[in-house]
Structures are given as structure tokens and as C-alpha cells.
C-alpha positions in Angstrom: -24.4 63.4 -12.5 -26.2 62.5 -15.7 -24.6 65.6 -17.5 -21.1 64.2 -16.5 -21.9 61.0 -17.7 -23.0 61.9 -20.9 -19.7 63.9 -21.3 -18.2 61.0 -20.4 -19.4 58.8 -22.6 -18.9 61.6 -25.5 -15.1 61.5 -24.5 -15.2 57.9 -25.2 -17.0 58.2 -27.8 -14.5 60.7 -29.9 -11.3 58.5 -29.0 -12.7 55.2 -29.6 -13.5 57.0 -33.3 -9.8 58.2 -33.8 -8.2 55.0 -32.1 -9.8 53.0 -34.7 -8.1 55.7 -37.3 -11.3 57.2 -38.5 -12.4 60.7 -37.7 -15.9 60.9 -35.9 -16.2 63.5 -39.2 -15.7 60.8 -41.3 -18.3 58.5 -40.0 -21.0 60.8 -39.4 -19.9 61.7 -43.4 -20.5 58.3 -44.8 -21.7 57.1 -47.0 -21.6 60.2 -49.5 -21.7 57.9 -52.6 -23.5 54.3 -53.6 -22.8 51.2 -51.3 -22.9 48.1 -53.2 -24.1 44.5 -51.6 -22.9 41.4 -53.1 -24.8 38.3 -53.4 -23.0 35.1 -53.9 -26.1 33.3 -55.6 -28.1 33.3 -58.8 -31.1 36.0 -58.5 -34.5 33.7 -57.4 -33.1 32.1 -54.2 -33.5 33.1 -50.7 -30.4 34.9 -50.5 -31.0 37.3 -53.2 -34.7 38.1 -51.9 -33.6 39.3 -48.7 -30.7 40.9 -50.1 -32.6 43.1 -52.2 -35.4 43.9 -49.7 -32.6 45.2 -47.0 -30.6 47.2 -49.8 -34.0 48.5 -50.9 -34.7 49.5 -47.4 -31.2 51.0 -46.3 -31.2 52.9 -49.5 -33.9 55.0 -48.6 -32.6 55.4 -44.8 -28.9 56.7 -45.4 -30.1 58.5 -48.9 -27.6 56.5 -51.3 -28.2 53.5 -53.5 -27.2 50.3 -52.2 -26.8 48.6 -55.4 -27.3 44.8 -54.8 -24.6 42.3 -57.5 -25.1 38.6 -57.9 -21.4 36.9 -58.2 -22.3 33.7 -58.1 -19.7 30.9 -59.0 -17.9 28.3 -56.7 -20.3 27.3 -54.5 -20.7 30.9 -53.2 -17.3 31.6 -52.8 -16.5 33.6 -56.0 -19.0 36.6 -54.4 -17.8 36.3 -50.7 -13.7 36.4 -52.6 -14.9 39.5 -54.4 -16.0 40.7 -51.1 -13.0 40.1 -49.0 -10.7 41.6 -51.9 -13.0 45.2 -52.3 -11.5 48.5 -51.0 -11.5 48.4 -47.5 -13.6 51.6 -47.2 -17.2 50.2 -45.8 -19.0 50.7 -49.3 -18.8 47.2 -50.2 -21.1 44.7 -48.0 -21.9 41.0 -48.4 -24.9 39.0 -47.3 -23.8 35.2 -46.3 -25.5 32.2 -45.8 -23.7 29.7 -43.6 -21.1 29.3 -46.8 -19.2 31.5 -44.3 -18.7 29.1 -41.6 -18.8 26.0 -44.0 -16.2 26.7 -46.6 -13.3 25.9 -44.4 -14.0 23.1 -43.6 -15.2 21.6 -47.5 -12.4 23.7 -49.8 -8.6 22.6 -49.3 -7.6 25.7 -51.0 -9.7 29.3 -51.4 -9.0 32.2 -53.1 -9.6 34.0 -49.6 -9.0 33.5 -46.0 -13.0 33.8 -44.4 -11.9 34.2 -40.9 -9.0 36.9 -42.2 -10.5 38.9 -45.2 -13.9 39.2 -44.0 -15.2 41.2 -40.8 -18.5 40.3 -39.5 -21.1 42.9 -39.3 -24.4 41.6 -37.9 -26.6 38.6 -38.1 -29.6 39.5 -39.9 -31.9 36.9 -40.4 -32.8 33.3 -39.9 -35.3 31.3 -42.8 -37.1 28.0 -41.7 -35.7 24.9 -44.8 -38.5 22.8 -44.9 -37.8 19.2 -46.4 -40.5 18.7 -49.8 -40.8 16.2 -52.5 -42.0 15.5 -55.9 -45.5 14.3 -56.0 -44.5 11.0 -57.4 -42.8 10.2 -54.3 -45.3 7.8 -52.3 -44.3 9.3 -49.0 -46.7 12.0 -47.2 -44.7 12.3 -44.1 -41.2 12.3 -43.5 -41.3 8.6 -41.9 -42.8 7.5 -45.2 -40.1 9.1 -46.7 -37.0 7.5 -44.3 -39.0 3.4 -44.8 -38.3 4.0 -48.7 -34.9 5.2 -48.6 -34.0 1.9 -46.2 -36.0 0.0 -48.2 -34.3 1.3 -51.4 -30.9 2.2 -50.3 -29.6 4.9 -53.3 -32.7 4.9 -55.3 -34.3 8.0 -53.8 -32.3 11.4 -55.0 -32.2 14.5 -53.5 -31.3 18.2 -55.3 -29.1 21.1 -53.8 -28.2 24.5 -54.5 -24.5 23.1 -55.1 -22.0 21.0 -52.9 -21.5 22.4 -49.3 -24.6 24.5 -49.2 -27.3 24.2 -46.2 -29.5 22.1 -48.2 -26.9 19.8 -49.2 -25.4 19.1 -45.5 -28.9 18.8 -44.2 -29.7 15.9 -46.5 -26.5 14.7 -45.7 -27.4 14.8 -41.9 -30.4 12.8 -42.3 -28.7 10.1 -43.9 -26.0 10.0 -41.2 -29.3 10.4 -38.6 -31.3 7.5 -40.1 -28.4 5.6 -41.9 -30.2 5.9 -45.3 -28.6 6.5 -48.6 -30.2 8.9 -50.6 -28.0 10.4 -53.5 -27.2 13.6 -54.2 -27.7 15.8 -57.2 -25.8 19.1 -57.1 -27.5 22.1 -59.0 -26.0 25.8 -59.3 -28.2 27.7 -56.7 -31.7 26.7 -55.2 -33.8 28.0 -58.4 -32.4 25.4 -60.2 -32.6 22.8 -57.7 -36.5 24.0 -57.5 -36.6 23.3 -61.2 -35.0 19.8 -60.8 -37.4 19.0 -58.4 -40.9 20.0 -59.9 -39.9 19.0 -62.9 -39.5 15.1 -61.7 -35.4 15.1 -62.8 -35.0 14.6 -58.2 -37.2 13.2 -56.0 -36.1 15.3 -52.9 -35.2 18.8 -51.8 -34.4 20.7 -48.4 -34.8 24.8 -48.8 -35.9 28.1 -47.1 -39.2 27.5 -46.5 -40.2 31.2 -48.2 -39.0 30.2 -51.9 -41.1 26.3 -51.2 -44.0 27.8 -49.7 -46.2 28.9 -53.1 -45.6 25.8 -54.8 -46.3 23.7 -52.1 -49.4 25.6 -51.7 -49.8 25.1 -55.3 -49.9 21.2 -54.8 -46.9 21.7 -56.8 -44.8 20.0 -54.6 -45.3 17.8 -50.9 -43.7 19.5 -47.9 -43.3 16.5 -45.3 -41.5 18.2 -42.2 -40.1 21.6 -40.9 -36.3 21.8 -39.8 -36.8 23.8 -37.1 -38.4 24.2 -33.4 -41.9 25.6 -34.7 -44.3 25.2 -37.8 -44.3 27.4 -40.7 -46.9 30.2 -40.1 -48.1 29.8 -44.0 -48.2 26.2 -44.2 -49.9 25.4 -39.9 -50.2 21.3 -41.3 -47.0 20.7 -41.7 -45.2 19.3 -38.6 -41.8 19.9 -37.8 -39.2 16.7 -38.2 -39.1 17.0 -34.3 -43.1 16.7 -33.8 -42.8 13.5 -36.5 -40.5 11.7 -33.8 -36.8 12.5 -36.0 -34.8 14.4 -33.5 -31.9 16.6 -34.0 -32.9 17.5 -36.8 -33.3 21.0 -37.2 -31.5 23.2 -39.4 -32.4 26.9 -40.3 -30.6 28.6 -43.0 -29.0 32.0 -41.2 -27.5 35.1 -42.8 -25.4 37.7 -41.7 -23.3 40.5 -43.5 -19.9 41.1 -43.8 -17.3 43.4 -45.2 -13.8 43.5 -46.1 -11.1 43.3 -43.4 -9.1 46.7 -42.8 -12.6 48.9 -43.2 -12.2 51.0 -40.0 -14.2 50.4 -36.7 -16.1 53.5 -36.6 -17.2 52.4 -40.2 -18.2 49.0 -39.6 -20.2 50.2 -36.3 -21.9 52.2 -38.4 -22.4 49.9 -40.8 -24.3 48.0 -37.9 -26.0 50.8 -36.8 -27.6 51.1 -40.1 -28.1 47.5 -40.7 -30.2 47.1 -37.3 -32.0 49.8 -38.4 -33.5 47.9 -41.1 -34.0 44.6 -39.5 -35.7 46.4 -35.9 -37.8 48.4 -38.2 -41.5 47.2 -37.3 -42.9 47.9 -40.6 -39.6 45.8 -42.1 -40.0 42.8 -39.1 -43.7 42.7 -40.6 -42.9 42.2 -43.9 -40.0 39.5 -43.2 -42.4 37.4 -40.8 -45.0 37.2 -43.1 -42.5 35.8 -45.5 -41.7 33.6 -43.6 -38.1 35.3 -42.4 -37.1 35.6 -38.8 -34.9 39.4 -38.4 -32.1 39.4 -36.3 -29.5 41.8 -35.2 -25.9 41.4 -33.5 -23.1 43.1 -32.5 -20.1 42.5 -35.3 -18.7 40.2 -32.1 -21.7 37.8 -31.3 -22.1 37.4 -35.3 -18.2 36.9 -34.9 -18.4 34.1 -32.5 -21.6 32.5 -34.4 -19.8 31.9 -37.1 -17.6 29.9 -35.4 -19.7 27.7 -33.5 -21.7 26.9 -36.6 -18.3 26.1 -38.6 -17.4 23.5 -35.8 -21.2 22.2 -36.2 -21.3 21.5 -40.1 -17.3 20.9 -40.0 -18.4 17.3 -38.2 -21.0 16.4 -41.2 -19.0 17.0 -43.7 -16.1 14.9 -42.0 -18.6 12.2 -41.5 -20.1 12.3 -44.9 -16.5 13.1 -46.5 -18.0 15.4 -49.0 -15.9 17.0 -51.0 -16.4 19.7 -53.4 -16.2 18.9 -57.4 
């Protein structure tokens, strides 16, 4: 019985490979030559250090280079267009933050349709932001921090890694949350925004946790809450914004990657394959969690369909806030 099934299952196996227009040759075959992985932010953020640790990783597990390119430039959306326009052969990859699901709803007009020109490949990781300020701030929790802002109304500031990123929304949904007004200064990417911060130009900044963390421990900077459901393993004092009685308020960065629409199925499963290899790795789920990185895998659908559910979610705080990008 277990000798038919496995024939079976072969069978399927072989015409689910040439109904998707790809020889099983072909995908066994690939890749014979360098992949490339496409980063649509500045090198120093979180996007491009868990880019280059899962290139670094699959490189040496399919036995080609997977040659990592920061494109940054509108907002993100120059690297995920250069993405969606690449040969649709599965030797082009991008790693997104939410930008995916977020663009939609903040551009009028792209260069690229994100639901159209980009297939979905697997969910790969979710990054605790944690909520910090400048030392000169006189707040050392984040109730301290909301009292100021109502006190003040638009003298507190807060830095991003540019309009429509996490970090700018989640600012944004704290001051819809607590109906305070603290203003927004737009950088290009979240090393900058770091930069802004320490060096006193903002008072405020909401980033993945790993990139915050050494600083912070540096007494660089004051972390005053976790967005998220638990504490930060590297920093155990710092309470979430839940645990400090602000509710609803928790909001992880997430990343997935994707690939150009048209490359074939049995490519894009393999793709998958190859990608959950790395992020089920043990040795590889060690190193992400002690940076402070949660792994993830997916099927190309359930990434599919979170992508959607999290464009509906930020698609109502930017309505409410009416942000618009400049």
C-alpha cells in the first residue's frame, strides 16, 4: 500500500512539475548560476542584516552565490519595482518588510502593481520594534512619555526610516491610540533615523529591537516599552507597551520574500524549499533568536493571504492619520 502511495504521489509529483510549464529536470537543475536578493533599504538596517545572513546561508546550501543589492529609493519601492520587473526565471528574490502590504494603500500611483508583479514566497521572519528615546527626554516609561506629548501637544518629535514605513505608522498609531500629537521627522532608512535620534536632532524613535538593542545597552539611548506580546530576551527590564497598561499596541516588523510574477511554480516551490531550509535550520534559528529575530516559514499561499490581512490593518492608520507620501 505504501509502495503504491509513494508512486502515487510521484505521478503527482511529475505533472504538477510540467502543468506549471517547468520540467521536474529543470527544477532539480536550478540554480546553475548566482541568485541575487534585493534589499529595498540602505545597508545598516534590519532588513539588510537578515538579508545578508539568509543569502550567506543559502549560498552555501544550493552551492551558488546569492549575491545580496541594496536599491533603496522611494520609500522601498524602487528595490521591490526592480524586483517585480527582473526575468521571471527564479534567480532574482526580494526580502520585504511590510512596504509590501502598505504601499497600496500610501502611493496613488507605483511603478509596479504589488499584488500583480510580485509572487509571495515565504514569510521568514518577525523582529520585535521597541519604542526608545533620547536621553534628554524626561520620560523613563512610556506613560511618562504619552503625559508630555498631552501636555505639549507637537513639541515632542519622533524619527522614521521614511514615510509609510513600520516605524512611521506605529508612531502614528499611538497618537491615534492616546490622541497625542507628536511630529514626525522622515529620514531615508532606520540608520539614519538612529543617527537623528542619538544625536539629539529627534526626541523619539520606534525600530527592530536588534539594530536598538547595543545602544540602549550602551545608555546610549532609553528603551521605554516593547511592541509586542513578550519582553526582549536581551533587554528582560523593559516592559512591553501592554504590561505598561497601553493596549493594542503591538506591532512587530515582519518579512517575507518574493519574486517576480510569471517565475514558474515548480521554481518558486523550490525557491521555498530552500528558503525554509535556512530559516528551520537549528544552528540558523539559534543565531536569529539570539539576535533578537523570530524565524518563520510559510507556504507561498499563507505568506500570500498575510499580506493581505496586514494591508487591510495599516490601510486604516494611514486613512485615519491621512498620511501621504512626499
Amino acid at each position: 500500500m505504501h509502495e503504491i502511495s509513494r508512486a502515487l504521489l510521484g505521478s503527482v509529483g511529475l505533472l504538477s512539475a510540467f502543468a506549471a510549464g517547468v520540467p521536474l529536470a529543470h527544477a532539480q537543475a536550478f540554480p546553475n548560476k548566482p541568485l541575487r536578493m534585493i534589499l529595498p533599504f540602505p545597508p545598516g538596517g534590519p532588513t539588510d542584516l537578515l538579508g545578508r545572513t539568509i543569502a550567506a546561508r543559502m549560498s552555501e546550501n544550493v552551492g551558488q552565490p546569492v549575491v545580496v543589492e541594496n536599491r533603496p529609493g522611494a520609500g522601498g519601492n524602487l528595490g521591490l519595482e526592480v524586483a517585480s520587473k527582473a526575468s521571471p526565471d527564479g534567480y532574482s528574490m526580494t526580502l520585504s518588510s511590510p512596504l509590501i502590504a502598505i504601499s497600496p494603500f500610501l502611493y496613488d500611483k507605483l511603478n509596479y502593481d504589488p499584488a500583480k508583479d510580485l509572487l509571495p514566497i515565504s514569510l521568514v521572519a518577525y523582529i520585535q520594534n521597541i519604542l526608545i528615546v533620547h536621553p534628554s527626554v524626561p520620560a523613563k516609561n512610556i506613560n511618562d512619555l504619552i503625559r508630555i506629548a498631552r501636555a505639549h501637544p507637537g513639541k515632542l518629535n519622533f524619527s522614521s526610516g521614511g514615510i509609510g514605513t513600520t516605524g512611521h505608522l506605529a508612531a502614528e498609531l499611538l497618537n491615534s491610540l492616546m490622541k497625542i500629537r507628536i511630529e514626525h521627522v522622515p529620514y531615508k532608512g532606520s540608520g539614519q533615523a538612529m543617527v537623528g535620534l542619538m544625536s539629539g536632532q529627534t526626541d523619539m524613535l520606534i525600530m527592530a529591537a536588534p539594530i536598538a538593542t547595543p545602544h540602549v545597552q550602551a545608555g546610549k539611548i532609553r528603551a521605554l516599552a516593547m511592541l509586542s506580546e513578550k519582553r526582549h530576551g536581551p533587554l528582560p527590564d523593559v516592559p512591553t507597551a501592554a504590561e505598561s497598561g497601553v493596549k493594542n499596541f503591538e506591532v512587530p516588523i515582519w518579512y517575507g520574500i518574493l519574486t517576480a510574477a510569471g517565475t514558474p511554480q515548480a521554481l518558486v516551490g523550490r525557491l521555498n524549499q530552500e528558503i525554509g531550509r535556512v530559516m528551520n535550520d537549528p544552528a540558523m534559528r539559534e543565531k536569529f533568536i539570539a539576535s533578537g529575530i523570530e524565524p518563520q516559514s510559510s507556504t507561498p499561499e499563507q505568506f500570500a493571504a498575510f499580506i493581505r490581512s496586514e494591508g487591510e490593518r495599516y490601510g486604516k492608520v494611514i486613512r485615519a492619520a491621512n498620511i501621504k507620501p512626499q
